[in-house]
N, C-alpha and C positions, 0 to 999 in steps of 0.2 A: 517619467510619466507615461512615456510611449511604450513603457517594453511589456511584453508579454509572456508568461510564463504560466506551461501546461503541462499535465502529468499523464499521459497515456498509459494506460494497460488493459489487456484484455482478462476482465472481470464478470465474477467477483476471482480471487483466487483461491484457490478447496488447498486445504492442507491436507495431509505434509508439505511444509515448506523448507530445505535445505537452507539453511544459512549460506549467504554468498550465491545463492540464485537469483539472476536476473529477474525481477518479477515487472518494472514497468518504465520507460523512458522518459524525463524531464527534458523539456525545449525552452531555451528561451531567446526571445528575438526580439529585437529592434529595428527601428528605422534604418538606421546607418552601420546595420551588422549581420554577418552571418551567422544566421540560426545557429545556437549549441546545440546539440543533441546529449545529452550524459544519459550514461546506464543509471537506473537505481538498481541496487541489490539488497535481498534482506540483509537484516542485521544479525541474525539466529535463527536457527533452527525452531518450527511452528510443529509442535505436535498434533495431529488428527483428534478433536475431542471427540468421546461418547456421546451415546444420547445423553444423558441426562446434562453432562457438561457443554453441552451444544444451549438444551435447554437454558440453563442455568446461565452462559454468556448472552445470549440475544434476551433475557429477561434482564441482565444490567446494562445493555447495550439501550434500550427502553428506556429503563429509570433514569440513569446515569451519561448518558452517550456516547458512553463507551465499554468495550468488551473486552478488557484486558486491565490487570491488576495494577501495570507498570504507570 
């Protein structure tokens, strides 16, 4: 009930994104423990969209709440 768990990065993040790039750190901490610190890394490779596919994601990011097909 006591633990705390946060997700730092400096955002938002612009692709390209390199698979296996550190992109933001998870902490999590308690009363009776030293802080973790863990890497997050991506999971794949983020391709750069176009205009229209930029449009196209923030118009289902909108409806849907989210911008990606997965």
């Amino acid at each position: 009930g006591d633990m705390q768990i946060t997700v730092n990065y400096d955002g938002p993040l612009p692709a390209p994104v390199i698979g296996g790039t550190r992109v933001a750190t998870l902490t999590v901490a308690g009363p009776s423990m030293e802080p973790a610190i863990i890497p997050l890394h991506a999971a794949s490779d983020v391709e750069r969209l176009g205009f229209f596919g930029r449009i196209w994601a923030s118009a289902r990011n909108m409806i849907f709440g989210f911008a990606d097909d997965q």
